[in-house]
N, C-alpha and C positions, 0 to 999 in steps of 0.2 A: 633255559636259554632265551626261551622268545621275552620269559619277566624279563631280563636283564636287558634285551634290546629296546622295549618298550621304557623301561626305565630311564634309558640313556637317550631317546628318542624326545622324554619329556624332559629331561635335562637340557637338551641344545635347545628346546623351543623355550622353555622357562628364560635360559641365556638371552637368546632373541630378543624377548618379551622385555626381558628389562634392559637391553639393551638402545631400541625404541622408545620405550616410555622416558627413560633418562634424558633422551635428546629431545622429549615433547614435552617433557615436564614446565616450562616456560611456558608453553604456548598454550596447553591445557587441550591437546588435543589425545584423539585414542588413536592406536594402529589400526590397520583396515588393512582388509587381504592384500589388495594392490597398492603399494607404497612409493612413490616416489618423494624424491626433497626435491628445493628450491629456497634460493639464500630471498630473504625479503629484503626491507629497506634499509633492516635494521642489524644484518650481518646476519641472523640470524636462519639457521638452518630449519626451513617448515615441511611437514609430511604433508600428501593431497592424496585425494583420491582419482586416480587419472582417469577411472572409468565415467566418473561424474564429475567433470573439471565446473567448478563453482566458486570462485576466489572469496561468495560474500559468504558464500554457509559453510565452511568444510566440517565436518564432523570433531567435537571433540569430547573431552571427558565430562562427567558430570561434577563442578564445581562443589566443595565445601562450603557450608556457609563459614562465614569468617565474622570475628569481633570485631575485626583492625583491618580498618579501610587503610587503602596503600594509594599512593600520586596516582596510579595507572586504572585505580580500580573504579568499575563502573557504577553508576549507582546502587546503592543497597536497597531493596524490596525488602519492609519491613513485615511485619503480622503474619509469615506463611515461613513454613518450611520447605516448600517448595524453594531450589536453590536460584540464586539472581540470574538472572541471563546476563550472561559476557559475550561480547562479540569482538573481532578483529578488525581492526582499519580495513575498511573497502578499498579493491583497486580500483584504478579508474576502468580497467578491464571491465567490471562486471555492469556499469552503469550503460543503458542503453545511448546509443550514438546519436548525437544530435545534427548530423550531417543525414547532408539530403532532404527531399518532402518531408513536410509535415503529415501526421497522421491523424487522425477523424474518426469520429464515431457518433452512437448515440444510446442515449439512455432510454430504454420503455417502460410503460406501466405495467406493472407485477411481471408474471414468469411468461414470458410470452415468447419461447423460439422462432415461432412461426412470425413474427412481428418482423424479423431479417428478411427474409425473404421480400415480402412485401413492401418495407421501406427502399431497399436496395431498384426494385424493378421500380419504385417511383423517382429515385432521385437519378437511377440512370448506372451508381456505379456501388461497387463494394466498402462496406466500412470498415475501418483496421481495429478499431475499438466494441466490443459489445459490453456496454453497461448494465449491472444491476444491481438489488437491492436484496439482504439475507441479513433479515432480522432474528436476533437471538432467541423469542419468544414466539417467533412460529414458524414461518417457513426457514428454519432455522441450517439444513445441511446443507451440505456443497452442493451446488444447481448442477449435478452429471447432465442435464436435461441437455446441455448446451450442446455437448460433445461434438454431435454431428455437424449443427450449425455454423459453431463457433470453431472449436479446437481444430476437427479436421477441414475448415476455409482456411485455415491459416490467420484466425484472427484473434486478439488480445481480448481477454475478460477481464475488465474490469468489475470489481467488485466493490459494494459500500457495502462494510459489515457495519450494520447497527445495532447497537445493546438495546435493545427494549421489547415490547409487547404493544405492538402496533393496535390495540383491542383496548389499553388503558389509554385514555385520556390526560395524561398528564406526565410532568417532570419528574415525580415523584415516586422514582419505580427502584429499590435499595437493593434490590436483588439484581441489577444489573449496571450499581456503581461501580467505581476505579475500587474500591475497597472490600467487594466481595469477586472481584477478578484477583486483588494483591493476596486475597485471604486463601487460595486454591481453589474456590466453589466452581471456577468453570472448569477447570483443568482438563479434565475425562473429553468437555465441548471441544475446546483448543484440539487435542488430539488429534480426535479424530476426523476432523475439517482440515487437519492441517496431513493427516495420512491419505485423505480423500483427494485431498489441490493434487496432495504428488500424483497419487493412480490418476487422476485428470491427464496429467501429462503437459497440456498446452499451455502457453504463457498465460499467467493471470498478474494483473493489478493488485493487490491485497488492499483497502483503503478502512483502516478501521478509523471507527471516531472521527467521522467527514465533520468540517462546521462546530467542532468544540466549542467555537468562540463564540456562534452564533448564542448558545444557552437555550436552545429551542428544545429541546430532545434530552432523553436521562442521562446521557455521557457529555454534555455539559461542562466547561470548566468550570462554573462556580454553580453549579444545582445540584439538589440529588446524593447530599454530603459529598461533594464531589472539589478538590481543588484545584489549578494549575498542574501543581509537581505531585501529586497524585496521578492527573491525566500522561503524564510523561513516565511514570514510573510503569503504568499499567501498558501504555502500548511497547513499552520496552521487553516487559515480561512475555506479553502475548507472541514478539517476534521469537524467540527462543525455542517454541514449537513447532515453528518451518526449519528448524535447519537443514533436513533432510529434504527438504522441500524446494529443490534449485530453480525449480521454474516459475515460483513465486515472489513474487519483487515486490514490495513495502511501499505503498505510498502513502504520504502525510497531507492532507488537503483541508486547509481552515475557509471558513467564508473570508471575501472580500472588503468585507465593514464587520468589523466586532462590536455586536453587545452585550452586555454594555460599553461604551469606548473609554474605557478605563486604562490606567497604565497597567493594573493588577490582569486585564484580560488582552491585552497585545499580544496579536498573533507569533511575532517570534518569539513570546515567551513560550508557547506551547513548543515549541522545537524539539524533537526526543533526543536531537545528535546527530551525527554522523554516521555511526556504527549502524545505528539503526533502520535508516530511512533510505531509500533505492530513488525515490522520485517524491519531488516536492510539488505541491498541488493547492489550485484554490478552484473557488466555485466563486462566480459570478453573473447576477441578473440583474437586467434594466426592467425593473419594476411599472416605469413610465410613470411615478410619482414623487418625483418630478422627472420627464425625460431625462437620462446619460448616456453619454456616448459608448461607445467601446472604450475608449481610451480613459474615459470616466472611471468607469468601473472595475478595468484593470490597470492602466498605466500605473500607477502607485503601489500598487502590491507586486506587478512583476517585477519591478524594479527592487524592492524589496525582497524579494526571495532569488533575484540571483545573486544574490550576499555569497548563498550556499552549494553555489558554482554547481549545481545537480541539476539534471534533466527536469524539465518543468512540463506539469500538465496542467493543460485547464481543462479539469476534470470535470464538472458541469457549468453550463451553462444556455441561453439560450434572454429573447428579448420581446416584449410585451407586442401585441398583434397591433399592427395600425398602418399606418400611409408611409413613415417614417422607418420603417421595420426593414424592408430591403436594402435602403441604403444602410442602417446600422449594421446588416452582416456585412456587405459589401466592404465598409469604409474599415473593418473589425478585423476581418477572416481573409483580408484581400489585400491590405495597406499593413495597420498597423500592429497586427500580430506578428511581423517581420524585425519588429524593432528588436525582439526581445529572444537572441539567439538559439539561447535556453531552451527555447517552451518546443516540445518533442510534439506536441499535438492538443489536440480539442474534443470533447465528449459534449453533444448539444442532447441538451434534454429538453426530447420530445412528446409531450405531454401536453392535456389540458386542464391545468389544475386551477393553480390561483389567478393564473392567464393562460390563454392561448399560445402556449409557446413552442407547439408543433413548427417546423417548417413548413408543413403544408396551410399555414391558418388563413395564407389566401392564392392568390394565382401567382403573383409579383416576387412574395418572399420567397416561395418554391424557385422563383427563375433564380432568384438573387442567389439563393443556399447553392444551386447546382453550377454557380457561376463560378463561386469563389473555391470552390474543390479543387484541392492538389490533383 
């Protein structure tokens, strides 16, 4: 008697089961204990997970590789068997709200928690953004370090994931091209960075491949056996291992001026899509050779990337020390970064590297930075 119940007990759920998958079979999604639907744009009946409401990730099946590209199908990732990443049209739901203050931040040198604290009590108030840097060849995991700093202030990680081996000198690093990401060698890495962002919990940035265009660095569009639509292939692949990952949102951020200024290296060529991208980003510095304004340096690029109607970050930047330096934030961060609806906020990186480009590099610019603060 109890065979016979259990029998029939795995019958109705079998039912179930393909009764579900039938109606997800389109969409390429799996069941999940909590089910609910919702018609999309397209008539079409979609399952969610309502305990984890996430319109850009929801869970779905693991993709066939396929011979026969179809109108709808995403790029194909060739040389791996690891299967393509597919994603669904974003709603506008998931993309952060560009109403209200802008938001702020800043970038430190290496892993420095303790660096918040400290900045904040100099500038007077709290920053919405914490920048850093987690290169693939050493300090390579998720910074948990942040937690307490970052996550529970209530404030956004941004992250620049960089492929390389900060210890080698050079462009030249093949072990951490777009073609041994497309080939699976990092995969096990992806993982578990991207199982790690989730047990984080708190909102992060994800920014891999910052500066493409620049060619400074091993992930390069044209270095490093490296091409354009290689670099678009590979950041595509790498989203595919957040999907469980709801609190991590994609951003794409190219430098300012590409070099080479080639048609082959323009910036909207590197564009990975829609599906892909949460927040559109650039990085810009006044080098001071020859002086640029703000509006120098970004008026033409912000204009250009609100093409992609997505929340914009100027994800780093910051302006060379001098007499001139407080009015360039003032005239930047206080006037003309209003023009440009879009831009959700600013990350100043504060460093003294190729310049002094700390806010604190003198008395003046300090007053200026604390001036023009939302």
């Amino acid at each position: 008697m109890k065979l016979e119940i259990i029998s029939a007990a795995i019958l109705m759920f079998s039912g179930f089961f393909n009764t579900v998958t039938s109606t997800l079979q389109d969409s390429e999604y799996v069941p999940v204990e909590e089910v609910s639907y919702v018609t999309d744009e397209n008539g079409n009946q979609v399952a969610i997970e309502t305990s984890r409401y996430d319109w850009r990730r929801r869970r779905r099946a693991t993709p066939q590789p396929s011979a026969t590209a179809t109108a709808t199908a995403r790029p194909t990732i060739m040389a791996t068997a690891t299967p393509t990443p597919i994603k669904t049209t974003p709603s506008p739901v998931a993309l952060p709200s560009t109403q209200g203050r802008l938001k702020w931040g800043a970038a430190f040198p290496e892993w420095q928690p303790e660096a918040v604290g400290a900045f904040e009590s100099m500038i007077g108030k709290p920053i919405d953004y914490y920048a850093t840097f987690v290169h693939w060849g050493n300090e390579k995991d998720f910074p948990m370090l942040y937690s307490g700093v970052v996550r529970d202030a209530g404030k956004t990680m941004v992250i620049f994931w960089e492929a390389k081996d900060y210890n080698v000198p050079s462009v030249n690093q093949t072990q951490y091209n777009f073609d041994a990401v497309l080939s699976g060698k990092w995969d096990s890495y992806f993982t578990q960075f991207a199982k790690d962002a989730r047990t984080y919990g708190g909102p992060v940035i994800l920014i891999p491949y910052s500066e493409s265009n620049d060619n400074s660095g091993p992930w390069g569009g044209q270095v490093n056996g490296n091409t354009v639509e290689k670099f678009k292939l590979a950041y595509q692949y790498i989203t595919k291992f957040f999907n469980d990952a709801p609190n991590v949102k994609f951003g794409w951020a190219m430098n300012n001026v590409s070099s080479p200024q080639t048609d082959d290296n323009k910036i909207e060529r590197y564009y990975p899509g829609d599906e892909y991208v949460d927040i559109v980003g650039v990085d810009g510095f006044n080098f001071g050779t020859p002086w640029q304004t703000w509006d120098q340096v970004f008026g033409s690029v912000l204009t250009m990337l609100s093409q992609y109607n997505k929340p914009i970050l100027i994800a780093s930047t910051a302006s060379k020390e001098g007499p001139e330096k407080p009015q360039w934030i003032i005239d930047g961060f206080g006037t003309q970064i209003k023009k440009y609806p879009l831009v959700i906020g600013w990350v100043w990186f504060n460093e003294r590297k190729e310049r002094d480009w700390r806010v604190n590099s003198d008395a003046a610019t300090l007053e200026a930075f604390k001036k023009v603060l939302p």
